[in-house]
C-alpha positions in Angstrom: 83.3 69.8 77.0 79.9 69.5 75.2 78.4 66.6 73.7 75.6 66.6 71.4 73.4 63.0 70.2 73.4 61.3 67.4 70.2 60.6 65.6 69.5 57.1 65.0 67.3 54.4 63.2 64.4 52.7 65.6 65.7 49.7 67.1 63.3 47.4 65.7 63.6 48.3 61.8 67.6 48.0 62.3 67.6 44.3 64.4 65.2 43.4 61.3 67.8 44.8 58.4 70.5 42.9 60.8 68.9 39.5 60.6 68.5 39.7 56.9 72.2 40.5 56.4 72.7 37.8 59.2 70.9 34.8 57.2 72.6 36.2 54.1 75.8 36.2 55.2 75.4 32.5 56.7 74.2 31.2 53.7 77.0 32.4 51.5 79.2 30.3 54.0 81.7 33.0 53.7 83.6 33.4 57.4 85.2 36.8 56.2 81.6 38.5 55.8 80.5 36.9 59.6 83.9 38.6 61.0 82.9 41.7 59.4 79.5 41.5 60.2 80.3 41.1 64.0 82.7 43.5 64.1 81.1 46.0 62.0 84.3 45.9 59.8 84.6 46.0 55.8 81.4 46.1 53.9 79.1 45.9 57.1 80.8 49.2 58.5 77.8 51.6 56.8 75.2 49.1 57.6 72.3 50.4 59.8 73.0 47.7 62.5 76.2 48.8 62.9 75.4 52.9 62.6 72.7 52.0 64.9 75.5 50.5 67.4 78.0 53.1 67.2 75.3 55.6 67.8 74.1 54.1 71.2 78.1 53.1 72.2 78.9 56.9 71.6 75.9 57.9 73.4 76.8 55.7 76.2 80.7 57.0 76.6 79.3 60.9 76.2 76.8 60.2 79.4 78.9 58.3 81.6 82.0 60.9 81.4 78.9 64.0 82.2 78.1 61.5 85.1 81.4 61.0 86.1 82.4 64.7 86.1 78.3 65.9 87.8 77.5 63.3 90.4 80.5 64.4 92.8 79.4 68.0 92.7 78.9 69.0 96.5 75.3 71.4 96.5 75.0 71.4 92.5 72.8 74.6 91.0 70.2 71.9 90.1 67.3 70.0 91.4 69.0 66.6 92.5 65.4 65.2 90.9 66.8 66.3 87.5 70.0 64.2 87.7 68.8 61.7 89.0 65.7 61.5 86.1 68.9 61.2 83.7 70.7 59.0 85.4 67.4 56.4 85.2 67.3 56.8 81.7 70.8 56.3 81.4 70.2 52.8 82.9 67.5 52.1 81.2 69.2 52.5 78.1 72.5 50.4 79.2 69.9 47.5 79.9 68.7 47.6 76.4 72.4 48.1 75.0 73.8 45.3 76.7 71.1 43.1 75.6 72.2 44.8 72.3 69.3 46.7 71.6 71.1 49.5 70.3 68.5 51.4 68.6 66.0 51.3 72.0 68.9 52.0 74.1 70.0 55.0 71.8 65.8 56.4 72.6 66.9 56.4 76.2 70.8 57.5 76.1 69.5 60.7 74.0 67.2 62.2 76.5 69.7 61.5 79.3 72.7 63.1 77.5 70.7 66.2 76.7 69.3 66.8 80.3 73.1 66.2 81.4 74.6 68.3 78.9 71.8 70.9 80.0 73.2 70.3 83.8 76.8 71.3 82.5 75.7 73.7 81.0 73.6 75.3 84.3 76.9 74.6 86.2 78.9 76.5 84.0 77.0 79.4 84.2 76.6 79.1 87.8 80.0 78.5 88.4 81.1 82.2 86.6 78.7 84.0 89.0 79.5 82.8 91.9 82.8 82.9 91.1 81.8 86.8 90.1 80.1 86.9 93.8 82.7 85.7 95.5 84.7 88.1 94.4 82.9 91.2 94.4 82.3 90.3 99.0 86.1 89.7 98.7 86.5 93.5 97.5 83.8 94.6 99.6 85.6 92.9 102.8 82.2 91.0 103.2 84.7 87.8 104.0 81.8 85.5 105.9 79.6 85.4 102.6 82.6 85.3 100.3 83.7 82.0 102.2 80.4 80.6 102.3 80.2 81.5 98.2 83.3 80.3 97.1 83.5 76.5 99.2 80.5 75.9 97.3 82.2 76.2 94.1 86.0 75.7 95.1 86.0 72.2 94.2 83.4 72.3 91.0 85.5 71.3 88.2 86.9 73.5 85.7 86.6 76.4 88.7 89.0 79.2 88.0 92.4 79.0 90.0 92.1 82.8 91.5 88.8 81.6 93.1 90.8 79.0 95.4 92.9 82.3 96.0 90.2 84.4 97.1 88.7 81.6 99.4 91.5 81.3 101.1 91.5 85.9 101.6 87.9 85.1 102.5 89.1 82.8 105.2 92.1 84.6 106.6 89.2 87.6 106.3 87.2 85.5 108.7 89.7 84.4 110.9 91.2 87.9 111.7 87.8 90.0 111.7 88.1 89.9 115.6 91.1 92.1 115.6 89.2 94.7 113.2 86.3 94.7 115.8 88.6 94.8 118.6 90.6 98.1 116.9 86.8 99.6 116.4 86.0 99.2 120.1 89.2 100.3 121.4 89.0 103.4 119.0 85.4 104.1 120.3 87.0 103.9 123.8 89.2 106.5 122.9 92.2 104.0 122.9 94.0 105.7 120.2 97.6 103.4 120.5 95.5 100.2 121.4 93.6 100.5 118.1 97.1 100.9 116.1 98.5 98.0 117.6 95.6 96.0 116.9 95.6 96.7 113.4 99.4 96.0 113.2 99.0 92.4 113.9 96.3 92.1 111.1 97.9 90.5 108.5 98.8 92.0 104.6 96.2 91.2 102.0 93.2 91.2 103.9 91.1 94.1 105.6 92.8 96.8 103.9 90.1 99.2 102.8 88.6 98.5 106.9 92.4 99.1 108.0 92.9 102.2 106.3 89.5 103.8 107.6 90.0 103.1 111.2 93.5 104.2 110.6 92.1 107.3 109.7 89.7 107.6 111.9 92.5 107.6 114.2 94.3 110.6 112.5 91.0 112.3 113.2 90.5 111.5 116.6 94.0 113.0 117.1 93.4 115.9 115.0 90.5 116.6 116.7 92.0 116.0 120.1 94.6 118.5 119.5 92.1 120.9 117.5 89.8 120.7 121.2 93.1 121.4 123.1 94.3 124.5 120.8 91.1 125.9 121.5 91.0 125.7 124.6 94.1 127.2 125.4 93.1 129.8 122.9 90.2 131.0 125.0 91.9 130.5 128.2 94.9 133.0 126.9 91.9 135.6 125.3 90.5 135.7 129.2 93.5 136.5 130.5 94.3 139.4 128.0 97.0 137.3 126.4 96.2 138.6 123.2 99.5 136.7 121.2 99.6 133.8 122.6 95.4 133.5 122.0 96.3 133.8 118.3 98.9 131.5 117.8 96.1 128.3 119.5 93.8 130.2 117.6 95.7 129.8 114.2 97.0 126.2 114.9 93.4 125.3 115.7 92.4 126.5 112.0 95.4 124.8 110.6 94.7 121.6 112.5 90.6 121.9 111.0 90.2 124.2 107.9 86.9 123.8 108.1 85.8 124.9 111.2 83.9 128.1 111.8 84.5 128.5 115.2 88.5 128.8 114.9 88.4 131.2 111.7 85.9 133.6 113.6 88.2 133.0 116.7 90.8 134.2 114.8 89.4 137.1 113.2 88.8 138.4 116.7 91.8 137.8 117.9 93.6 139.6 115.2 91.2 142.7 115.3 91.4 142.5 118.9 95.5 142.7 118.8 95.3 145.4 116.2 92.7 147.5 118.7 95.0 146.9 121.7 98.0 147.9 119.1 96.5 151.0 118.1 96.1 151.9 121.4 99.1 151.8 122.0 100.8 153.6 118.9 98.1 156.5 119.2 99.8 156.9 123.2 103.3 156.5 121.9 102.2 159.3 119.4 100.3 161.8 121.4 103.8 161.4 123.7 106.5 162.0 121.3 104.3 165.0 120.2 104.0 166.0 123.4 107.9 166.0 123.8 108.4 167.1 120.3 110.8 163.8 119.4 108.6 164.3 115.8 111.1 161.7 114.1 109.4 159.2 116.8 106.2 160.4 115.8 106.4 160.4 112.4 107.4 156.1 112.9 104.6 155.6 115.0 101.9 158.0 112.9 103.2 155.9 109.4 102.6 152.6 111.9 98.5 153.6 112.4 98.2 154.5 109.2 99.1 151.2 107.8 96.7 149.8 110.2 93.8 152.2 109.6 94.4 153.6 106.4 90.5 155.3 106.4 91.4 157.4 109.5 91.9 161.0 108.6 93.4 162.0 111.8 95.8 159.5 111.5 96.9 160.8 108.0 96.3 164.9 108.9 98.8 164.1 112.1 101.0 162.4 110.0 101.1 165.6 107.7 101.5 168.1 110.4 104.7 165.4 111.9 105.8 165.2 108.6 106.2 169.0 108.4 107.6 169.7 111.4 110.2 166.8 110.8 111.3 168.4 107.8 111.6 172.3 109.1 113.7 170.9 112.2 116.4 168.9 110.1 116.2 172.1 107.7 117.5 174.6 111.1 119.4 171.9 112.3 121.8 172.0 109.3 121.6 175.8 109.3 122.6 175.6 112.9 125.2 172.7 112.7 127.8 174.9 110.3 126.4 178.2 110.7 129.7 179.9 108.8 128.0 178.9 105.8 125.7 181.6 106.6 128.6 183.9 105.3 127.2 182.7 101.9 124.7 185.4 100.5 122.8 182.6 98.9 122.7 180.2 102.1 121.7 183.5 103.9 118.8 183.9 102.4 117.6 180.8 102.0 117.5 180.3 106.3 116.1 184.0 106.6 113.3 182.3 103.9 113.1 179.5 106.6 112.7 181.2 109.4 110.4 183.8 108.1 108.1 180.7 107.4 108.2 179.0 111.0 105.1 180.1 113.6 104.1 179.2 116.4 101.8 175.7 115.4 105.4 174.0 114.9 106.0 174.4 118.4 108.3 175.9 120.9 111.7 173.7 120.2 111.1 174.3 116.4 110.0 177.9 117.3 113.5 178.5 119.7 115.6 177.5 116.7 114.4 179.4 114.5 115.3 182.0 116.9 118.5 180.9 117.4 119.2 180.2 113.5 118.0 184.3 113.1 120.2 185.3 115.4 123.0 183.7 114.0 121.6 185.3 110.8 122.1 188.9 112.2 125.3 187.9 113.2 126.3 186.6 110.0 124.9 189.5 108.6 126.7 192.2 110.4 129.3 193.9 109.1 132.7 194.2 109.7 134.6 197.6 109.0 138.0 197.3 107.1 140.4 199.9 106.4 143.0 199.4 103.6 146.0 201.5 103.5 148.2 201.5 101.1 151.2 203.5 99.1 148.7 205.0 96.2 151.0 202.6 93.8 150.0 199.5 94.4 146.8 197.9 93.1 144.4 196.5 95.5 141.7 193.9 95.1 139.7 191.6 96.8 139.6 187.6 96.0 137.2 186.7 94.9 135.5 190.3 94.7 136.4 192.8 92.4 139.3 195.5 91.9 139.7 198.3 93.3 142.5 200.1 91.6 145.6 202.4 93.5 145.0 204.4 96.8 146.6 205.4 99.5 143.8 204.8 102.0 139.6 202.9 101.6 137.7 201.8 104.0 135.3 198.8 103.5 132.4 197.3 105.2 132.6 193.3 105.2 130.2 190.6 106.4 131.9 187.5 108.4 133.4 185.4 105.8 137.0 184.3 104.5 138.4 186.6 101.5 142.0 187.8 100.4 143.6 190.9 99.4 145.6 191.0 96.5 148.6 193.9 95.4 150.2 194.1 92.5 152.3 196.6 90.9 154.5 196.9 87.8 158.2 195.3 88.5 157.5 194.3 92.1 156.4 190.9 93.3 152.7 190.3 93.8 151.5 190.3 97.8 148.6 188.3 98.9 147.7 188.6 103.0 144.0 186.1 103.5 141.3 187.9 105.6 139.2 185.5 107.6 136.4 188.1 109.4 134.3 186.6 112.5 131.2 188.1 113.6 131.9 190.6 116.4 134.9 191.5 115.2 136.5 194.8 116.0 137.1 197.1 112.9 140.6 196.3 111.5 143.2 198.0 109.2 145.9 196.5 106.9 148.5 198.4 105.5 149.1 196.3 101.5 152.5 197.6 99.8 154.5 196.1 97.0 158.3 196.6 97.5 160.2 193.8 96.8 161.5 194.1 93.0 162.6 191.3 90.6 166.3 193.3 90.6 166.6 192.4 94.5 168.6 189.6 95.1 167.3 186.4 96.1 168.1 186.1 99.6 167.2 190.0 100.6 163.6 188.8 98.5 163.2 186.3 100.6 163.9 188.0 103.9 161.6 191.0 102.9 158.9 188.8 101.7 159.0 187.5 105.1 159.1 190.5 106.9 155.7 191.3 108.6 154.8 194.4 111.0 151.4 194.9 112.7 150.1 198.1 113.3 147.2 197.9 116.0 143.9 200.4 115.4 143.7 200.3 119.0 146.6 201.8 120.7 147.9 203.0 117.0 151.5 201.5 117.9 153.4 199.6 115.3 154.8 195.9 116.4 156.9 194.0 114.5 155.2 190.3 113.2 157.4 187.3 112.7 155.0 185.7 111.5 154.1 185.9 108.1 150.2 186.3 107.4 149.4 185.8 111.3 146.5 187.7 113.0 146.8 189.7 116.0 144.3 191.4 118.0 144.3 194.1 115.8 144.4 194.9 111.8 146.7 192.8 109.6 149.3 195.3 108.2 152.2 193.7 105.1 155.2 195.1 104.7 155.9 194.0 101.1 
């Protein structure tokens, strides 16, 4: 609320005016006029008496509610000399008014209403920044100064509401900063679990920026703690040689503190130290399956250094050389796990390109197979003397091969292989008797006739058709073969 004065007309010029209207109104004898006069009612409302009178009564009412709502201020943001200055005029002034000397108490009500409006106004103005102070220690958890700050002003009239809140945070502040300091000096004990039960019994509301730092100060401790420990274990597992194990504390150390120097170098030397210790190892597993030829063994481990040392041109040149010697054993070994294919001209010369190509550097196993794989060549490529006799009318030829025409007698030099001769002969049924030559087989003869004609009846076709004699080159004896198409030791001979 502010109040302002009133000018007024000097007291003695208006208590003049008012004795003049005074006389005149007693000598008109009129009692309405006196009434009005007294009361400052009717035509005597605008005279200067009367202005002069409601100037100094509205004075008076502005000062004594400032008084009323200033004098009870506890530690006020003003001398007390100034109050009390306006407080004097003020009674000066109510002396003069209630001997009804309005205009000389209105000179003393005006100064005393302008040094208490002044004093409202200071307390206003005070009142927002220590309201503004008292909040700010609140935020800062500075509770002690916020208390002392905000009970000055707590009861100041017209003091915001949230500053009665915040006094009483500064005072619960106050009353539970023993707990924060006992937390800090359990933490700084090394009482990890004390200080967290501490700060559980601190209240909500108060302490919370303090709270959260010691609570992470805590988190720390125990990070560090365990980063300390990891360490630790990590050397202790490097001086015993336990490479693995000294990289796992290693890595949980630098998981546990990113920052730290100590565990990333520890780390790097772990790791380079594993990978030396691994390498090691591999180039032995190597030099041993070389040793024992085992080259697919090799190859695994030689691909295994390489990826670990990818600049080392012995690792890679081995790795060639295992590579190649890898490749040319598989190569005999399928020669030499069906070597009947070998009967194939094509599949022949392909292993006699192989072989020709094997020397000593791909050592002795490779070198032995390749023996054994020409040997089986030679055998493959041996041949195999066949004589065909036949009745000079039947035609002869060789499936698949080519045709030979009518004779009574050819002989034929075969390699090892599966084939079948084929007679035919105008009106008679075709023949067909398989050959399957081995290596090392002796030289054979087969007799191939056509007799069986489409006239015979079916019964004596079948029978003959069936009918099989053997003639050995051996002994030269002929023995009958119940058999049809069946080997014996000697050549195949049909009977047709």
């Amino acid at each position: 609320m502010t109040l302002r004065p009133e000018r007024v007309v000097p007291g003695w010029s208006a208590w003049f005016i008012a004795g003049v209207l005074l006389v005149s109104a007693l000598e008109s004898d009129t009692s309405d006029s006196l009434e009005d006069a007294l009361n400052c009612t009717g035509e005597w409302a605008g005279s200067a008496l009367c202005l002069e009178r409601k100037s100094a009564t509205e004075q008076k009412a502005k000062i004594e509610a400032l008084m009323a709502e200033l004098q009870g201020i506890s530690q006020p943001p003003w001398e007390p000399a100034r109050f009390t200055a306006a407080r004097n005029d003020y009674e000066s002034g109510l002396e003069m008014y209630r001997k009804e000397f309005f205009g000389d108490a209105s000179s003393k009500f005006e100064p005393a209403l302008e040094a208490l409006m002044h004093l409202q106004d200071t307390l206003e103005t005070a009142t927002a920044e220590l309201v503004h102070q008292g909040q700010v220690a609140v935020q800062e958890e500075d509770y002690t100064r916020a208390q002392v700050v905000l009970e000055r002003i707590v009861n100041w009239p017209d003091t915001p509401p949230a500053s009665r809140q915040h006094f009483a945070t500064a005072t619960l502040g106050v009353e539970t900063q023993s707990l924060v300091e006992s937390a800090r000096d359990a933490l700084v004990r090394g009482d990890r679990k004390g200080a967290a039960n501490v700060l559980s019994e601190i209240p909500e509301g108060v302490w919370e920026r303090s709270i959260a730092s010691l609570r992470k100060q805590i988190a720390d401790s125990a990070t560090e703690e365990a980063f300390s420990n990891a360490m630790t274990r990590g050397y202790g597992h490097s001086e015993a040689g336990r490479w693995n194990q000294a990289l796992d504390s290693f890595r949980e150390a630098a998981r546990l503190k990113p920052s730290s120097v100590a565990a990333r170098d520890a780390t790097r030397e772990t790791e380079d130290r594993i990978a030396e210790v691994k390498i090691r190892s591999l180039e032995e597993t190597a030099d041993q399956s070389r040793q024992e030829q085992d080259w697919g063994e090799a190859e695994a481990t030689l691909r295994q250094l390489v990826a670990l040392a990818p600049d080392n041109r012995t690792y890679t040149a081995d790795l060639f050389s295992v590579e190649r010697n890898l490749d040319m054993e598989l190569r005999l070994d399928r020669h030499l796990e069906d070597p009947a294919k070998l009967a194939s001209l094509k599949t022949r010369r392909s292993a006699e390109s192989l072989v020709e190509s094997i020397d000593s550097s791909f050592g002795t196993r490779i070198v032995d197979k390749a023996s054994e794989l020409a040997d089986a060549i030679t055998l493959y490529s041996t041949r195999i003397r066949l004589v065909v006799v036949s009745d000079g009318k039947t035609r002869i030829r060789f499936v698949p091969g080519q045709d030979f025409g009518k004779f009574t007698r050819k002989t034929f030099e075969l390699v090892p292989g599966s084939s079948s001769l084929v007679g035919t002969r105008t009106g008679y049924r075709e023949v067909s008797l398989r050959l399957d030559i081995n290596p090392g087989d002796s030289p054979r003869e087969v007799r191939v006739v056509c007799t069986d004609t489409f006239s015979t009846n079916l019964f004596t076709s079948l029978r003959r058709t069936r009918h099989l004699a053997v003639q050995s080159t051996e002994n030269r004896s002929d023995r009958t073969c119940r058999t049809c198409c069946s080997a014996s030791s000697g050549s195949w001979v049909l009977f047709g």
